[in-house]
C-alpha positions in Angstrom: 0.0 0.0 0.0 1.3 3.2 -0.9 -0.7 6.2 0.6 0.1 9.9 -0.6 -2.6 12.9 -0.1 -5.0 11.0 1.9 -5.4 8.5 -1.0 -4.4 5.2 -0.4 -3.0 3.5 -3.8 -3.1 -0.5 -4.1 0.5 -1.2 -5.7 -1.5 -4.1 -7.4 -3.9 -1.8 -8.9 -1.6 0.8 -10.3 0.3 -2.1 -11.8 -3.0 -3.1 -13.7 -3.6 0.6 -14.8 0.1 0.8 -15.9 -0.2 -2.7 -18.3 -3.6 -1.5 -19.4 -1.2 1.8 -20.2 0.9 0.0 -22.1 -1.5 -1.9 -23.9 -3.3 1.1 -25.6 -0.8 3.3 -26.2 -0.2 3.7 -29.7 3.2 5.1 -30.3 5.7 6.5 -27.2 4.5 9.8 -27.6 1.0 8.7 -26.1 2.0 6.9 -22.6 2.5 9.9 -20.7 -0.8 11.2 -21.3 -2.4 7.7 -20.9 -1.2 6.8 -18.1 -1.9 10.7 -16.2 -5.3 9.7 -17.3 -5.4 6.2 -15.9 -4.1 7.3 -12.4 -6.5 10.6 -12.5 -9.1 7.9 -13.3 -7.7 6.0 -10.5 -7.6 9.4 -8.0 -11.1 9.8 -8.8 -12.5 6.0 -7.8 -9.9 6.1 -4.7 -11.4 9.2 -3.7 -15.2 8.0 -3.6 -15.9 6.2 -0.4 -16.3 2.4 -0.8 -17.7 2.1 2.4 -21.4 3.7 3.2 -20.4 4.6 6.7 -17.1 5.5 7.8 -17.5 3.4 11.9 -20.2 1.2 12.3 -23.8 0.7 10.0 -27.5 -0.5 10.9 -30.1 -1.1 8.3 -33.9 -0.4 8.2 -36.4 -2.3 6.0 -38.0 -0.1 3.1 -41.5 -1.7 3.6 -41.3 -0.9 7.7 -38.9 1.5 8.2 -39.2 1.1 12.2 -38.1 -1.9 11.6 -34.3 -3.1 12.0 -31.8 -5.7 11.0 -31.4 -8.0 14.1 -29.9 -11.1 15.4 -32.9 -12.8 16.6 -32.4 -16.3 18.5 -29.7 -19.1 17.1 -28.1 -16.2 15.2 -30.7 -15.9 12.7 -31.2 -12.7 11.7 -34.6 -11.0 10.7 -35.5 -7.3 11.3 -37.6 -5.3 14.5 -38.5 -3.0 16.6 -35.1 -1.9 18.3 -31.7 -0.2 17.9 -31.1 -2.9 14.9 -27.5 -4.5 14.8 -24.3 -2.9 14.1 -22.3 -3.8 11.2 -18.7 -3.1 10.2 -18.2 -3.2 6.4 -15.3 -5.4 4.7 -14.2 -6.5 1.5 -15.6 -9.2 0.0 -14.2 -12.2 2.1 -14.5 -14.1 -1.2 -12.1 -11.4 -3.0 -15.0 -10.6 -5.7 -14.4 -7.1 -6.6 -16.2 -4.0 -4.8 -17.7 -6.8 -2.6 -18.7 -6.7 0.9 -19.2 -8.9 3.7 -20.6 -7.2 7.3 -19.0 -8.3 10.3 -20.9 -7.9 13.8 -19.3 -4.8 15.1 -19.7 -6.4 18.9 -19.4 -10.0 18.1 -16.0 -9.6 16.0 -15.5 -12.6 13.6 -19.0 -12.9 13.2 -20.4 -12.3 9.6 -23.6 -11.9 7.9 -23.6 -15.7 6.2 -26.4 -18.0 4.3 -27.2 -20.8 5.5 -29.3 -23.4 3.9 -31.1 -20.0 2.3 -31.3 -18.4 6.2 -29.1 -15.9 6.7 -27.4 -16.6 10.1 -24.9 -14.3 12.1 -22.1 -16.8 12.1 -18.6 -16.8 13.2 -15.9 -17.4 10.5 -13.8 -20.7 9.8 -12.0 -18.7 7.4 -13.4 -21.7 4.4 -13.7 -21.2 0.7 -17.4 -22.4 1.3 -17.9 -19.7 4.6 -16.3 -16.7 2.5 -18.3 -17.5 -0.7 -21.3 -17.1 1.4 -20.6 -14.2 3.3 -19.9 -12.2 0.1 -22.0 -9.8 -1.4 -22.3 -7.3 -3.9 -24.2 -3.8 -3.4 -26.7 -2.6 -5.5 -28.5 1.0 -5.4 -32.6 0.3 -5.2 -33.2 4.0 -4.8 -31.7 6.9 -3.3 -30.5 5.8 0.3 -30.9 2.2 -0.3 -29.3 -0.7 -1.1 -29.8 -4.5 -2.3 -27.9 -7.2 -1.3 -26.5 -9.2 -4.1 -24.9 -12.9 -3.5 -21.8 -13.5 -5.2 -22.5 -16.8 -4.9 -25.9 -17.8 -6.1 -26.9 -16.3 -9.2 -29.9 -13.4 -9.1 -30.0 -14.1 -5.2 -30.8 -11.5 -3.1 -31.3 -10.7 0.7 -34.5 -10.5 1.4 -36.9 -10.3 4.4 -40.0 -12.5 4.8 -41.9 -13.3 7.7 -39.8 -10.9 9.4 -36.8 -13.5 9.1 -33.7 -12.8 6.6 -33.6 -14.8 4.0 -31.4 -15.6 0.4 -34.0 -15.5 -2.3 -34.2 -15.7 -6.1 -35.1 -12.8 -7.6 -39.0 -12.1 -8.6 -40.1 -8.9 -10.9 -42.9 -8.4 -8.0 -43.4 -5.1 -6.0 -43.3 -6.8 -3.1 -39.5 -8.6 -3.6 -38.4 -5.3 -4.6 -39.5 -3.8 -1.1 -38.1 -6.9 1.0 -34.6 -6.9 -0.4 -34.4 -3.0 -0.1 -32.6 -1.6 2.9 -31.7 1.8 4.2 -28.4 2.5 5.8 -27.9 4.4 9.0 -24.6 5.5 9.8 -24.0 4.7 13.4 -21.2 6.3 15.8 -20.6 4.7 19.4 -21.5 8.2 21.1 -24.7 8.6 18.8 -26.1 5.0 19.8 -25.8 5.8 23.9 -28.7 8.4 22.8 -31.1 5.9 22.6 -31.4 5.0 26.5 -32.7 8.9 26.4 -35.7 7.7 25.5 -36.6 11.3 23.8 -35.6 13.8 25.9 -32.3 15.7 25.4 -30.5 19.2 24.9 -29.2 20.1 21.7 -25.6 21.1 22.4 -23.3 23.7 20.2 -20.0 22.1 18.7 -18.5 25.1 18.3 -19.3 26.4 21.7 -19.8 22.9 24.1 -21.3 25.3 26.5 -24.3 26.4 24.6 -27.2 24.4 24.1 -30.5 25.5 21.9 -32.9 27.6 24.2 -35.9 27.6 22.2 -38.4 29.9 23.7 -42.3 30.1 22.6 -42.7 32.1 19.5 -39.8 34.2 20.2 -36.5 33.0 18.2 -34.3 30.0 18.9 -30.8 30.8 20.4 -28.0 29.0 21.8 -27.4 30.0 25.5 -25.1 28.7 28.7 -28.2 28.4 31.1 -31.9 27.3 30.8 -31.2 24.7 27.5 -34.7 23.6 26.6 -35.8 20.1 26.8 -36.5 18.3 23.3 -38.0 15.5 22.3 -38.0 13.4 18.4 -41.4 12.8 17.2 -41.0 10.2 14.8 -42.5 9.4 12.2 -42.2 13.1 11.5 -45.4 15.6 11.4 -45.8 15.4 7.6 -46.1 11.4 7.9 -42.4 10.7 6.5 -41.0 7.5 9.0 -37.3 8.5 8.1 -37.6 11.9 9.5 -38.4 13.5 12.8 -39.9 16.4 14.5 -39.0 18.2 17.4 -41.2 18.9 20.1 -40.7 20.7 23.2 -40.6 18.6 26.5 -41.5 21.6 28.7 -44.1 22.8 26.2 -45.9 19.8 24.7 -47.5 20.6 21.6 -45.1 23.4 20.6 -42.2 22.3 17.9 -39.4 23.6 15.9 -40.6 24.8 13.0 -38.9 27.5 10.6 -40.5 30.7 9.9 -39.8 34.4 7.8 -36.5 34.9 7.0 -35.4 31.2 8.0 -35.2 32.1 11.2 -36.1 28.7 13.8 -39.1 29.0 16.6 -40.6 26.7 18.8 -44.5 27.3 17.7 -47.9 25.8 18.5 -49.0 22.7 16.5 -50.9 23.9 13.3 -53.0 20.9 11.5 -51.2 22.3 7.7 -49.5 21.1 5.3 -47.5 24.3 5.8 -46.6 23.5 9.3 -46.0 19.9 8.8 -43.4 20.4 6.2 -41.3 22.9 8.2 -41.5 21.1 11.0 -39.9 18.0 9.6 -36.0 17.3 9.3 -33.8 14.6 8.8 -31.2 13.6 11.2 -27.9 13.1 10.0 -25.5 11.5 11.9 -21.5 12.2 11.9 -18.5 10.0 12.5 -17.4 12.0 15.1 -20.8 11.8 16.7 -22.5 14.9 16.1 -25.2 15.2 14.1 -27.1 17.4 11.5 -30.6 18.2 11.0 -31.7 18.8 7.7 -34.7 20.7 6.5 -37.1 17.9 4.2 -38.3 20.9 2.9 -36.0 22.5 1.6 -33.3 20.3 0.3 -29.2 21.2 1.5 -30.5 23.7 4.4 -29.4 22.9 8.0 -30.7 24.3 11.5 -27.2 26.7 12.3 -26.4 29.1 15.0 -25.2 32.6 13.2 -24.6 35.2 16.1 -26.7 33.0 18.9 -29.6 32.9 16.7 -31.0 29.5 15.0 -31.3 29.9 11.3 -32.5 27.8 8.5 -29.5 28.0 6.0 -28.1 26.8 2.7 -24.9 24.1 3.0 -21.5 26.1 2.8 -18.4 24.9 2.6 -16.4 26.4 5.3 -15.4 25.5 8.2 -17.4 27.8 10.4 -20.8 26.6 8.5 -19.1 23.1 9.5 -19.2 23.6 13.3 -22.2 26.0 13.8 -24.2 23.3 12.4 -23.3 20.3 14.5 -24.9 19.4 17.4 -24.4 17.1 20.4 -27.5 15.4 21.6 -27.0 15.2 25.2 -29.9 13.5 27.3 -31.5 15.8 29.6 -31.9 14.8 33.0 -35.2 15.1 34.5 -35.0 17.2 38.4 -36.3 14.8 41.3 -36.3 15.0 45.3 -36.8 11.2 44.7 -36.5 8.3 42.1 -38.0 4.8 42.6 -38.4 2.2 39.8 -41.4 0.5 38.1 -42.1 -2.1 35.6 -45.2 -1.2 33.9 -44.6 2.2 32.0 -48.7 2.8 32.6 -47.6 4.0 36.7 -44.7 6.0 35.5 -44.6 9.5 36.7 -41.6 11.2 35.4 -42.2 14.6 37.1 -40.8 15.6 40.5 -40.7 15.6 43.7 -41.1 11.9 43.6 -40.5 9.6 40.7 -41.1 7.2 39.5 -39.4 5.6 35.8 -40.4 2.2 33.7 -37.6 0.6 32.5 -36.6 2.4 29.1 -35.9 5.3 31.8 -34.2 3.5 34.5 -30.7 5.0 32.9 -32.1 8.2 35.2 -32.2 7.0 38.0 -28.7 5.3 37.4 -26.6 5.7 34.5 -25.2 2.2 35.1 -28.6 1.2 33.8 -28.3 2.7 29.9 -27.7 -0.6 27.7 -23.9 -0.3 26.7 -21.4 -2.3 26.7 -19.2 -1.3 29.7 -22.4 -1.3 32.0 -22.9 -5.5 31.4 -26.8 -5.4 31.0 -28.8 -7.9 32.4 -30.7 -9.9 31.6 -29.8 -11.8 27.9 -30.8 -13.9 25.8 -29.5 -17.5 27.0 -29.4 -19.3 23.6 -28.2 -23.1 24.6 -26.9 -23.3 20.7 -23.7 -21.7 22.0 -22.9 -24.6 24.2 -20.7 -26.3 21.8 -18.3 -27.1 23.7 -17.9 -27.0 27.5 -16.1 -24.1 28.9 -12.7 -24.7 31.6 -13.0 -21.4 32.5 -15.9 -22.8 34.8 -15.9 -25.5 37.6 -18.6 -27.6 39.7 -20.7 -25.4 41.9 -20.1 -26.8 45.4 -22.6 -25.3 48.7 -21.8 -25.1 52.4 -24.0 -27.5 54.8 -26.2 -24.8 55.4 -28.1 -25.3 52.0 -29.4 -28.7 53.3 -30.6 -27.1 56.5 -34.0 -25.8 57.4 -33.2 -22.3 57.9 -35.5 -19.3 58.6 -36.1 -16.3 56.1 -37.5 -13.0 56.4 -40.0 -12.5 53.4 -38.4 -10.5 51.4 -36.9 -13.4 51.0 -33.2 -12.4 53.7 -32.0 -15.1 55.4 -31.7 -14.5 58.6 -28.6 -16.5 59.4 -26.3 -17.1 55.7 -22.9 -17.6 57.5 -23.2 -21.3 56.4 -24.9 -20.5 53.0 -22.3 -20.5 50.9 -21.3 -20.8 47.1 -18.0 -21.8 45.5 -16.9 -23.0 42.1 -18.4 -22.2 38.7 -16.8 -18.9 37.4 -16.3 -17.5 41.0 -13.1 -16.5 42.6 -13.5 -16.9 46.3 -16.1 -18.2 48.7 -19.7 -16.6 48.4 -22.4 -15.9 51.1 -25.9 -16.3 49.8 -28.4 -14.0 51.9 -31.7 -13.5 49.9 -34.0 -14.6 47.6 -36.8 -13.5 45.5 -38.8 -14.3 42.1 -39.7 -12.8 39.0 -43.2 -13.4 36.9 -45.5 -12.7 34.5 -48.9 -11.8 34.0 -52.1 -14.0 33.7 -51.8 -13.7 30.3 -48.3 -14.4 29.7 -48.2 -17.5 32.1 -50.1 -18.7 29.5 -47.5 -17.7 26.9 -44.9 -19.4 28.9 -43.4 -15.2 29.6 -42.1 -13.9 32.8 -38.6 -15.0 33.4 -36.1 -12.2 33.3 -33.4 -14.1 30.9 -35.1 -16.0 28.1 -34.3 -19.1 27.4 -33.6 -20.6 24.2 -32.7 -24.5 23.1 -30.2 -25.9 20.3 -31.9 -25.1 17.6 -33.3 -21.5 18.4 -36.4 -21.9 19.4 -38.0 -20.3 22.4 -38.5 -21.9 25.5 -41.5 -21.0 27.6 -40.3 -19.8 30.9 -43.1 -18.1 32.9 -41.0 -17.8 36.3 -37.5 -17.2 36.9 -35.7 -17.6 40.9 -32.8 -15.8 42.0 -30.4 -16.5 45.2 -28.3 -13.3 46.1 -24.6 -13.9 47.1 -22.2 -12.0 48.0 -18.2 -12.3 47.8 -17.7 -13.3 52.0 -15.0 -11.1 52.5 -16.7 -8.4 51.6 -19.7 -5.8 53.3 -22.7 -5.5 50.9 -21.9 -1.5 50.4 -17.9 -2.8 49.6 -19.5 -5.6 47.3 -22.1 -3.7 45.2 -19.2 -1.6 43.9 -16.6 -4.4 43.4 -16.8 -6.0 39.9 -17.9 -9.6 40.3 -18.1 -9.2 43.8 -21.8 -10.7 43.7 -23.1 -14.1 42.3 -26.8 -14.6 41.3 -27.8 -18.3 41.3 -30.6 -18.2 38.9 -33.5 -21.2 38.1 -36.1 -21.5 35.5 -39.6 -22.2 36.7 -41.9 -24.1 34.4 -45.6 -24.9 34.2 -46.1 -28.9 34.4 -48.7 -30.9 32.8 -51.9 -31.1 34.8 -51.5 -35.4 35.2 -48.1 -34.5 36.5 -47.4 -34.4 40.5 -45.2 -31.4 42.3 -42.0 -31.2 40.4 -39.3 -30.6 41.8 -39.1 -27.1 44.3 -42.7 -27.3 43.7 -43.9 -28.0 47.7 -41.2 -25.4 48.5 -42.9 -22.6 46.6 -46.5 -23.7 47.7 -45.1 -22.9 51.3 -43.4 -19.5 50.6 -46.5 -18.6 48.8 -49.0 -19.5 52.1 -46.9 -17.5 53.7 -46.6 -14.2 51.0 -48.6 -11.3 52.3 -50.3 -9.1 49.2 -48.6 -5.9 50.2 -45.8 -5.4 48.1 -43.0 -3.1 46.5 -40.2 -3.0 44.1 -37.1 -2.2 46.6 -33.9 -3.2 45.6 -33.3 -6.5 43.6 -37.2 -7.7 42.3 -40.1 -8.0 44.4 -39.9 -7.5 47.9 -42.3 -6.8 51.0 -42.9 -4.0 53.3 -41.0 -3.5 56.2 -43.4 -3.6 58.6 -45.3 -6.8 57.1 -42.2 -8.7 58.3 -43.3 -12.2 58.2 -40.8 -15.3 58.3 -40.1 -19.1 56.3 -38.4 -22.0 56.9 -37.3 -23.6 54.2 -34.1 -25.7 53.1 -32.6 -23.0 50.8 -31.8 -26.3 48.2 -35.3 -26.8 47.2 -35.0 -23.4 44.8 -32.6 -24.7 42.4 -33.1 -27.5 40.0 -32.4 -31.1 41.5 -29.0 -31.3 39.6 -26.9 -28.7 39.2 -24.6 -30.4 36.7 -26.0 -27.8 33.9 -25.7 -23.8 33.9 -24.4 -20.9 32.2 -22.2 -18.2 33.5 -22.0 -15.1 32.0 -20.7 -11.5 33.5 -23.6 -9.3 34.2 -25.1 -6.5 36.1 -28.2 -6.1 38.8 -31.5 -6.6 36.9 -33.0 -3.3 39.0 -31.4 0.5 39.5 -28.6 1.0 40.4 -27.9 -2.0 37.9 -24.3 -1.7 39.1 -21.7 -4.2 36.6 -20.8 -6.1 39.3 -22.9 -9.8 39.0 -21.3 -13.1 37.7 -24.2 -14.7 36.9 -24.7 -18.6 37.3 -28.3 -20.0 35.5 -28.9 -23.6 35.9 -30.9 -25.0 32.9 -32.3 -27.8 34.3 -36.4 -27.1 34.8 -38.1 -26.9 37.7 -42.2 -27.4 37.8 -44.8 -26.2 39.5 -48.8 -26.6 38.9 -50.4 -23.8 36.9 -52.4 -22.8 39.8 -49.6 -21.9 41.9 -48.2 -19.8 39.2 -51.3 -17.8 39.1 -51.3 -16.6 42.2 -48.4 -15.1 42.1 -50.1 -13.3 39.6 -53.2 -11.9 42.3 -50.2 -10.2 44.3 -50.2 -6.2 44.3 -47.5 -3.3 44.7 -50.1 -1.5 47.2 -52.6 -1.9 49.7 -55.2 -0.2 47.2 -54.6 -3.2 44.9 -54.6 -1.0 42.0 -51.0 -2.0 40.9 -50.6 -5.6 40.4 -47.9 -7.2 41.0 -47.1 -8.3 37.8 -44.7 -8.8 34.3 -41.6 -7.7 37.3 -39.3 -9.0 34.9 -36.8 -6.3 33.2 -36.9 -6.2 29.0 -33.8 -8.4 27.3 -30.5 -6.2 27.1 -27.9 -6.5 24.4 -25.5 -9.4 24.9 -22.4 -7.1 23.5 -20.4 -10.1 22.3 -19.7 -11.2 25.6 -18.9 -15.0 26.3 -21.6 -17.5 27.3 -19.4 -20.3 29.5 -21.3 -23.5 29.7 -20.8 -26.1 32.2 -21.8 -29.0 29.6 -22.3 -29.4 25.8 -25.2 -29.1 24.0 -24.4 -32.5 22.7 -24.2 -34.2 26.2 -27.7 -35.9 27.5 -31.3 -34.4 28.0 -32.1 -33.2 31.5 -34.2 -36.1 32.1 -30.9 -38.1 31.2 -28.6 -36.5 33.8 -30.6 -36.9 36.9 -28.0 -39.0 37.6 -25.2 -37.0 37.8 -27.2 -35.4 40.7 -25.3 -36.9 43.1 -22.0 -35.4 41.8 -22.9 -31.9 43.4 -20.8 -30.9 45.9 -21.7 -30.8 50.0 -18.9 -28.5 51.6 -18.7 -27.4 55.4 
């Protein structure tokens, strides 16, 4: 590689420029000028960007542009609702010219591949066969979108199809031609933090990072150091266009930016018009360096800038003030309170002080450890058993103290009132563990039913979804350490975790299933989410005995480990978590009424669907105890006896 100007020159292509020289020049006199105009010629293509984004790329669908490409369960990909996956763009792994292939940006080595016409996010072997069918070649289906060619199969394209990504041959139809056609959306690290803000943010200067937009009613838009205004998208936009947004005030509801005489920016009442609409809509374009634009729909190459404080609609220039007046910085805005508490159902939220209240796309306010990135470990993830290849020696056999096998008195919240003797070692932990509470997580009525209410979801070998309506979690903590020491020590804690399952009505108790019927008889109705999950009132202190063994399955030979976080603010990055796969089941009727339980003595809260969404896995490692090839769990009962007893 030789690089001069910016321009990066392939010795191998300059080489074929100089034969092709050779070839068609005529007589010496014509070589000189041949070749300046093969290397311009070569200037020019070096200079156009191969790639679509500079960092990182997601792609919407044109027939639902809400929805995004994602890795769904088993690594099949399909598109949703969501922040979509992130994709790094390479050359072709297959070598085909102007090629692509898109590798996971936080799975690295992972590549868009087909598979048996599926297209699978699968890691590379580095084959002829893997490379052929990671390969693609772009082509334009419209202005902002692409197609995605195989090099590989002739006239196959991407395509999606019952929401799942497939590799299908080309059809003349309106519909294929809407499937296989995806927008790109440039993504920055910096710009995808933004979405935890869940709307509301402060539009910050990049030429002065201590001015943000104060956007008064009907009076002109300026950039000042105090009072920034409170925004929020609106999306699709106000004239009905889903790749475009509006902004609205969060103070003000009602009241958006909307460009007026002279180009001049106001925040203005709603009008129902056409008029109002149009100027009221603008596209977002995002930056590499994590800034973005917002550009006028309306009127094509004119960006919101500050000129002397004052927001203006103005034509593109290309200078370097025009460059940083128009950039912005989206910084979320952080809503006052005396007080913040949590809730699961977004219907009870109440995001206004003194006291509030936040569902769980807002939880990042009342701790920022809770915002789904990467260094923050979110829990819970999708558990998808098809990574179990292999079994992991990073983990060991989970070995308890005596105490496990003792009946031993808990306060209902569930806090043991003794756990000196309640100990954890083994699996991926470094050190002994004290475990000193327990609690459980469920769904509704209604998603019993559906098999939903377990915080991590469960998934078998081949992807598909297993229903999981209950989900049990044992609290430990490293025994060295005090609880205010451990909940700021990375994998300080351990959460034991246990999948609770409905069981055929001709089936007696399963196993744990006696054990919950007795916590249950003893559960009071007055509850509240404090601290990890569901727990009850102080002053409603009631007390079980139970043998702390009967909440995980009856062998413990099978579990994942994976580093996570608290499920519940402050979500602090500090939980190895250890979930045993075997099932446990209960009767249906006992799941149900968990599912009569309330948050408050009015009963107008139920205490249900206390289970926090999925987070991101961000390519961390799954560590299995056992291969997915090894025995059913009916078939390794009898390894139950190889758990542990420790004093």
């Amino acid at each position: 590689i030789v690089q001069s100007g910016g321009i990066k020159w392939r010795s191998k292509e300059i080489k074929s420029l100089l034969i092709t020289g050779d070839q068609l020049a005529s007589s010496p006199t014509m070589r000189p000028f041949l070749l300046l105009t093969a290397l311009l010629v070569a200037c020019v293509q070096a200079s156009m960007a191969k790639k679509m984004c500079p960092n990182a790329v997601i792609f919407n669908s044109y027939n639902f542009p809400t929805y995004y490409l994602t890795q769904r369960g088993n690594g099949e990909m399909g598109i949703a609702i969501g922040n979509g996956t992130r994709f790094v763009e390479r050359d072709a792994l297959d070598g085909t010219k102007d090629g692509i292939s898109l590798e996971s940006l936080s799975q690295p080595g992972y590549f868009l591949c087909n598979v048996d016409n599926i297209i699978k996010l699968v890691k590379t072997d580095k084959s002829a066969l893997f490379n052929r069918e990671a390969s693609f070649l772009l082509e334009k289906a419209g202005e902002g979108y692409y197609r995605f060619k195989s090099t590989t199969h002739s006239k196959h394209y991407l395509r999606h199809q019952s929401m799942k990504l497939k590799l299908m041959s080309w059809t003349d139809t309106n519909l294929f031609k809407a499937d296989s056609s995806f927008g790109v959306v440039c993504a920055s690290d910096k710009l995808f933090k933004l979405d935890v803000c869940d709307g509301e943010f402060h539009l910050i200067s990049k030429n002065y990072p201590k001015y943000s937009v104060k956007a008064g009613i009907d009076v002109i838009s300026t950039i000042s150091t105090t009072n920034g205004t409170r925004l929020k998208f609106v999306t699709p936009a106000l004239n009905g266009n889903p790749r475009a947004v509006s902004i609205e005030s969060a103070e003000k509801p009602g009241h958006f930016l909307n460009t007026v005489a002279d180009h001049f920016v106001m925040m203005t009442k709603f009008e129902n018009t056409a008029e109002f609409r149009n100027a009221s809509t603008f596209k977002v374009v995002i930056m590499s360096n994590g800034y973005v634009r917002l550009q006028s729909l309306r009127n094509p190459r004119h960006y919101i800038r500050h000129s002397e404080f004052k927001l203006r609609l103005e034509r593109w220039a290309e200078t370097k003030l025009y460059d940083q007046d128009s950039s912005w910085k989206i910084d979320c805005a952080l809503i006052p309170c005396e007080t913040k508490a949590f809730v699961y159902n977004p219907a009870y939220e109440n995001a206004r002080g003194p006291h509030c209240e936040f569902a769980p796309p807002k939880w990042w306010q009342i701790s920022p450890f809770c915002k789904d990135l990467p260094a923050n470990r979110p829990s819970p993830i999708n558990i998808e058993m098809g990574l179990c290849k292999n079994k992991s020696a990073k983990v060991k056999k989970i070995g308890l103290g005596k105490g496990w096998h003792d009946e031993r008195k808990f306060i209902l919240q569930a806090d043991a009132v003794n756990s000196a003797d309640l100990t954890v070692t083994g699996g991926h932990l470094n050190g002994t563990y004290n475990c000193f509470q327990f609690h459980f997580h469920w769904g509704s009525a209604a998603n019993v039913e559906k098999g939903i209410g377990s915080e991590h979801r469960l998934f078998d070998a081949t992807g598909k979804a297993l229903p999981t309506p209950m989900e049990v979690h044992i609290v430990c903590k490293r025994q060295e350490l005090s609880m205010s020491k451990a909940i700021n020590t990375t994998d300080a804690i351990t959460v034991l975790g246990g999948f609770i399952h409905q069981m055929n009505p001709k089936d007696h108790d399963g196993w744990a299933g006696h054990v919950i019927a007795q916590v249950l008889s003893n559960m009071t109705e007055l509850f509240k989410p404090v601290g990890h999950g569901a727990v009850v009132s102080a002053k409603d202190v009631e007390t079980v005995e139970l043998q702390l063994r009967d909440l995980l399955p009856e062998s413990l030979h099978r579990f994942v480990n994976y580093d996570g976080a608290f499920t519940t603010p402050s979500c602090n990055p500090v939980a190895q978590w250890h979930l045993f796969t075997d099932s446990m089941k209960i009767r249906k009727e006992l799941l149900l009424k968990f599912t009569k339980t309330f948050f408050d003595k009015a009963k107008k809260r139920p205490m249900v669907d206390n289970f926090r969404p999925v987070m991101s896995r961000h390519g961390r490692e799954i560590r299995c105890s056992f291969s997915n090839k090894e025995a059913s769990p009916e078939e390794v009962k009898k390894v139950a006896s190889e758990t542990r007893v420790v004093s």
